[in-house]
GUDOMAR-751442 format. One record per atom (N, C-alpha, C): residue number from 1; atom name; x, y, z. Coordinates in pm, whole numbers, plus 50000, padded with zeros to 5 digits. Example, Ala and Ser with C-alpha at 12.3 -4.5 7.8 and 13.67 -1.06 7.14 Angstrom:
REM residues 2
   nr  atom      x      y      z
    1     N  51319  49431  50780
    1    CA  51230  49550  50780
    1     C  51320  49670  50780
    2     N  51285  49775  50708
    2    CA  51367  49894  50714
    2     C  51290  50003  50787
This chain:
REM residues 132
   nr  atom      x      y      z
    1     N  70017  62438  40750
    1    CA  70105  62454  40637
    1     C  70025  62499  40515
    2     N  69889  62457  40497
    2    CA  69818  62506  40379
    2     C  69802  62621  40424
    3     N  69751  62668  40530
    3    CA  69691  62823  40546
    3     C  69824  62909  40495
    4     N  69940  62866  40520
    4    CA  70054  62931  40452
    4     C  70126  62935  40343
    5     N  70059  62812  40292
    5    CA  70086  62831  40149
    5     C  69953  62926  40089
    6     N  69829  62933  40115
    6    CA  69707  63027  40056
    6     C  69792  63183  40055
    7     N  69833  63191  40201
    7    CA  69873  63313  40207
    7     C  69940  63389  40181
    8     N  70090  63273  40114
    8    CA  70153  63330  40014
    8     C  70140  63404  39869
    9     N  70044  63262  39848
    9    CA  70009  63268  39690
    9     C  69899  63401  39660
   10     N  69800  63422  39791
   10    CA  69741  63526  39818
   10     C  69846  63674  39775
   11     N  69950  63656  39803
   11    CA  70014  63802  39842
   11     C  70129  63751  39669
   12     N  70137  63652  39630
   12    CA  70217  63668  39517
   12     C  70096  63705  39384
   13     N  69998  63691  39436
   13    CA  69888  63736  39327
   13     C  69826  63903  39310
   14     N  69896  63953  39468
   14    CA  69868  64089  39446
   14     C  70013  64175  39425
   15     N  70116  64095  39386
   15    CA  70216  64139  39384
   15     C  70218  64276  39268
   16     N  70170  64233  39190
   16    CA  70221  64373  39056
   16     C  70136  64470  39132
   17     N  70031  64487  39168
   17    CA  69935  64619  39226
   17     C  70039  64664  39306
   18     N  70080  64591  39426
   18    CA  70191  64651  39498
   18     C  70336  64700  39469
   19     N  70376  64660  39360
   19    CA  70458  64720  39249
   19     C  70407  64945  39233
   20     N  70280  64877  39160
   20    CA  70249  64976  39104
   20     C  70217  65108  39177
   21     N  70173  65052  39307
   21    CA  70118  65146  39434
   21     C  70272  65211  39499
   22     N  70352  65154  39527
   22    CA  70483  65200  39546
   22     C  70545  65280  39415
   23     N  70535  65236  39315
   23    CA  70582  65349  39222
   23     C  70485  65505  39221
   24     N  70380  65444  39221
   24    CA  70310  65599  39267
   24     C  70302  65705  39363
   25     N  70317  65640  39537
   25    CA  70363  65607  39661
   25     C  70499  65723  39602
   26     N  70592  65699  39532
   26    CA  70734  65760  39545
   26     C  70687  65908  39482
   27     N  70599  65862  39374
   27    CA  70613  65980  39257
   27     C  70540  66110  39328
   28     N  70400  66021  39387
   28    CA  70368  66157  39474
   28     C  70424  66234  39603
   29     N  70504  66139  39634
   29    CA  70589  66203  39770
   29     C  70705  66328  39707
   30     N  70743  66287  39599
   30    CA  70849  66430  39516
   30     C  70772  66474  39491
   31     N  70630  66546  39415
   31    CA  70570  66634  39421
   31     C  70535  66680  39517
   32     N  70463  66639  39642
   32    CA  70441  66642  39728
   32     C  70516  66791  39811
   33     N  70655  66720  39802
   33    CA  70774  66797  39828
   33     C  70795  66939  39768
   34     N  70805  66866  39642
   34    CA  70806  67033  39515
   34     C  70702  67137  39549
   35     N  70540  67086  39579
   35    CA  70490  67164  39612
   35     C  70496  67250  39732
   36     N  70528  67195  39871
   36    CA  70569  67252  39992
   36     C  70701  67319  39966
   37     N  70786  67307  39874
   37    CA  70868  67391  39917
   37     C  70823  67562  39806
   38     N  70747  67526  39767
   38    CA  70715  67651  39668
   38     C  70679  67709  39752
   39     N  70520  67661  39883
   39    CA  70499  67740  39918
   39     C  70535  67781  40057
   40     N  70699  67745  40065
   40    CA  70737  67834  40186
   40     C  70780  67931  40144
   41     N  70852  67888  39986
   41    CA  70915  68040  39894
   41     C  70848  68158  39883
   42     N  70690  68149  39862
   42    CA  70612  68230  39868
   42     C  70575  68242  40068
   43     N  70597  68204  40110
   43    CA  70581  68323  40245
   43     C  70695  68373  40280
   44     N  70832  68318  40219
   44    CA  70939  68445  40221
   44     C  70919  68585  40191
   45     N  70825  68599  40083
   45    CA  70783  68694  40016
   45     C  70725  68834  40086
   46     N  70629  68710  40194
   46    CA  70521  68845  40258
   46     C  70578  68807  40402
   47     N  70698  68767  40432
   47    CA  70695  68757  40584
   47     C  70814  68876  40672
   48     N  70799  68881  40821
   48    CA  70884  68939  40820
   48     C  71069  68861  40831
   49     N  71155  68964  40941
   49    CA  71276  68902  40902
   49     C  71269  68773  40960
   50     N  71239  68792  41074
   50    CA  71228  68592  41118
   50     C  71153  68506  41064
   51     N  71064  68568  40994
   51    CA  70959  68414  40983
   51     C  71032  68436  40840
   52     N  71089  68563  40780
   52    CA  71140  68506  40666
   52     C  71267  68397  40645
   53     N  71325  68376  40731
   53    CA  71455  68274  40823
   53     C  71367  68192  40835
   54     N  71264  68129  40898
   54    CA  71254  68000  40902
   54     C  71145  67973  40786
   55     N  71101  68018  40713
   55    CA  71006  67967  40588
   55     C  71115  67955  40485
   56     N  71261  68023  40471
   56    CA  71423  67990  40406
   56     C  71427  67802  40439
   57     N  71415  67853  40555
   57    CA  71484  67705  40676
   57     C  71377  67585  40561
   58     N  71266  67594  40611
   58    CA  71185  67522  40556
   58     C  71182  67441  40444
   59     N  71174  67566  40343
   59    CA  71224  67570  40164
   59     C  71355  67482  40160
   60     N  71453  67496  40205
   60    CA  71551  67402  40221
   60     C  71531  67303  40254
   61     N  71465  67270  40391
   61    CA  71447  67104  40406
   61     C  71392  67058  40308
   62     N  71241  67082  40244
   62    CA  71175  67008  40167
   62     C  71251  66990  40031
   63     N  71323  67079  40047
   63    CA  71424  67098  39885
   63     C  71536  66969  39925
   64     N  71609  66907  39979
   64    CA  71684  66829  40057
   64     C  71636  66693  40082
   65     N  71531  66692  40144
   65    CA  71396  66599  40154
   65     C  71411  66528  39995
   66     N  71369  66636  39926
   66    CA  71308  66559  39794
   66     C  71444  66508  39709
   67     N  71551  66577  39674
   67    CA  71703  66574  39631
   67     C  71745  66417  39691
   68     N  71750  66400  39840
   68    CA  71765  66289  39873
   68     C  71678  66151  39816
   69     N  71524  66180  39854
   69    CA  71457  66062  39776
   69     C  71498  66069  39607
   70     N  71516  66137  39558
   70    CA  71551  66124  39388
   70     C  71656  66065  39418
   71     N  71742  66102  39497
   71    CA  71895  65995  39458
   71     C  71851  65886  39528
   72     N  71842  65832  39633
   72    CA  71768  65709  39686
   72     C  71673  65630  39606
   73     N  71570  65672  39503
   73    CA  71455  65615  39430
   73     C  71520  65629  39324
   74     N  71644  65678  39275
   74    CA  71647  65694  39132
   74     C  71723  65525  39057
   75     N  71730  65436  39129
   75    CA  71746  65298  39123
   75     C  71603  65259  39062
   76     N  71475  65288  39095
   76    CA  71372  65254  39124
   76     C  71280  65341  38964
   77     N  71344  65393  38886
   77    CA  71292  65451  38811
   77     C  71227  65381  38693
   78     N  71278  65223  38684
   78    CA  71266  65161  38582
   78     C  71152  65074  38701
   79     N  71001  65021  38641
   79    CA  70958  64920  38754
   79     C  70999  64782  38750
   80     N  71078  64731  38656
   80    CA  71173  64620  38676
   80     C  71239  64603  38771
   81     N  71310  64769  38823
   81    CA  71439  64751  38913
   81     C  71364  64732  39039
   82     N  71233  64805  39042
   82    CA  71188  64774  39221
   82     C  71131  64640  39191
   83     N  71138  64625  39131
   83    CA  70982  64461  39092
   83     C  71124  64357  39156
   84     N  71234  64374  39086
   84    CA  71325  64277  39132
   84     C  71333  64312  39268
   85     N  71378  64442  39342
   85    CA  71455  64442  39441
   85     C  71302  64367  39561
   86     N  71229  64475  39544
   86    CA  71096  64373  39611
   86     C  71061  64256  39638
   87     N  71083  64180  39548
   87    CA  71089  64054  39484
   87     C  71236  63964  39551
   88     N  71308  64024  39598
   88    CA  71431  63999  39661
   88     C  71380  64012  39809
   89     N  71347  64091  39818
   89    CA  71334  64137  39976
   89     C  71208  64039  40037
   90     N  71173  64005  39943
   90    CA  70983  63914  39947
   90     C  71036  63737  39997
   91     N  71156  63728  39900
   91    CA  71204  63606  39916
   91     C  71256  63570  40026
   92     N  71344  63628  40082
   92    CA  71417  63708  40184
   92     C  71302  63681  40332
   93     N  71234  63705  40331
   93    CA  71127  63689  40428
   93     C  71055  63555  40415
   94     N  70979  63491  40298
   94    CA  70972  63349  40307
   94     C  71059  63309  40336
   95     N  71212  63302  40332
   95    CA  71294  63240  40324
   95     C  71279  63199  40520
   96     N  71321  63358  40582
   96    CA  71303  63327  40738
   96     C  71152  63262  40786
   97     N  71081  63282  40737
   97    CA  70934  63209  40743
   97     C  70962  63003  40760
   98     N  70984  63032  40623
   98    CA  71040  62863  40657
   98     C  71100  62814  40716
   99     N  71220  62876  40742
   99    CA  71304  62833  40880
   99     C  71226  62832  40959
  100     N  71180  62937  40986
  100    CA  71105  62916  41160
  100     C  70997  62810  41126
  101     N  70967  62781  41016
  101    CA  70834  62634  41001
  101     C  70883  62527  41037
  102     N  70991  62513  40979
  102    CA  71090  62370  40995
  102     C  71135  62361  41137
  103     N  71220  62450  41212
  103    CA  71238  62469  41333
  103     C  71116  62433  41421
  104     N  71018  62529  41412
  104    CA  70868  62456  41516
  104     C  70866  62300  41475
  105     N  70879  62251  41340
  105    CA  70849  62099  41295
  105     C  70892  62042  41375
  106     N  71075  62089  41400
  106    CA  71191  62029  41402
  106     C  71176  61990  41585
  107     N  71106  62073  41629
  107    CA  71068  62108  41805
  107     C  70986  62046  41792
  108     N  70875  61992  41753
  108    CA  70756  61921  41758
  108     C  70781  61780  41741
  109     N  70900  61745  41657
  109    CA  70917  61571  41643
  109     C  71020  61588  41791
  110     N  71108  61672  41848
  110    CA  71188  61605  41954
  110     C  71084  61611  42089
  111     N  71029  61701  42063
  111    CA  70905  61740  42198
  111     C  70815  61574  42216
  112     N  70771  61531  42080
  112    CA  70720  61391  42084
  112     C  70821  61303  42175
  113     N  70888  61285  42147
  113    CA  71018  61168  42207
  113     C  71027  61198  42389
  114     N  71002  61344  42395
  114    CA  71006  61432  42537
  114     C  70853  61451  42644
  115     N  70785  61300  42593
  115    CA  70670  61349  42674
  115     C  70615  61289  42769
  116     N  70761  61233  42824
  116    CA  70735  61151  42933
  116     C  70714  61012  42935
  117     N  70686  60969  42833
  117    CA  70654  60805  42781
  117     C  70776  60721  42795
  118     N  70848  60664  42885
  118    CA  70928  60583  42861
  118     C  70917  60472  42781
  119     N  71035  60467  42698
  119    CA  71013  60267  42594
  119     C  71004  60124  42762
  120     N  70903  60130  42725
  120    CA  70895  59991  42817
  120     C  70876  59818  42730
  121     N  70969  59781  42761
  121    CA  71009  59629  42696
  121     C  70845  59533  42734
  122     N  70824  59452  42620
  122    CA  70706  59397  42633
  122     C  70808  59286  42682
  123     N  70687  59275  42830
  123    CA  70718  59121  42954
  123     C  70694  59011  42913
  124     N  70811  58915  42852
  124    CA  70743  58793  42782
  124     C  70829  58688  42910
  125     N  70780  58708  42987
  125    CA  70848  58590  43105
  125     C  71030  58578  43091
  126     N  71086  58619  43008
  126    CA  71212  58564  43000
  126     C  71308  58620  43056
  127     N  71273  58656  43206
  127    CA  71351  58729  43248
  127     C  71340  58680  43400
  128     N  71272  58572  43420
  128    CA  71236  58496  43480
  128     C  71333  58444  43579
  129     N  71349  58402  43705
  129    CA  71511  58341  43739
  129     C  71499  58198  43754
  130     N  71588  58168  43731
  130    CA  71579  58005  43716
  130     C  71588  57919  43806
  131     N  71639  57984  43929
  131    CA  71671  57917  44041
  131     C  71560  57843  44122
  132     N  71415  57931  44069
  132    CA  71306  57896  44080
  132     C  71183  57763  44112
């Protein structure tokens, strides 16, 4: 139980870096994008008719690609809004963590009772027959 509490407190202490790495994480993936689709635009330029069709094709996905993550990340623009939702999703997972702690606990005190040990009554003669 301590190693899991270290390991929490471990990961709630690197929490803002991981904030910050995901906001960057997003920002470079839309450039990322912006840049690939420029340069399929430019081999439209020098290609012929087919490869000019699929370097089109291309330019579109990455254009689509990136359109989608802006509307998907655009929740995420403020780092409050991911710090919370993170922060939700973080809880969310301790939360099933503990269950399953309590549950193993919860299996470990009935498993005791289950280990074969019968209650045997201490023999104080009084059970003795009298007819004796």
């Amino acid at each position: 139980m301590r190693v899991e509490y270290m390991r929490t407190l471990a990961s709630a202490h690197r929490w803002p870096e991981e904030v910050n790495l995901l906001c960057e994480e997003m920002a470079r993936t839309l450039t990322f994008l912006t840049y690939e689709e420029a340069v399929w635009l430019q081999r439209v330029l020098s290609a012929s008719h087919g490869q000019r069709a699929f370097a089109l094709r291309q330019s579109r996905e990455r254009r689509r690609l990136r359109a989608h993550f802006e509307q998907r990340w655009s929740v995420f623009n403020d780092s409050k809004a991911l710090d919370v939702a993170l922060r939700a999703r973080e809880t969310r997972k301790l939360q099933r963590k503990k269950a399953n702690v309590d549950a193993s606990a919860d299996e470990g005190v009935l498993e005791g009772g289950r280990s074969g040990e019968k209650d045997v009554e201490e023999d104080n003669g009084d059970d003795v027959d009298e007819a004796e």
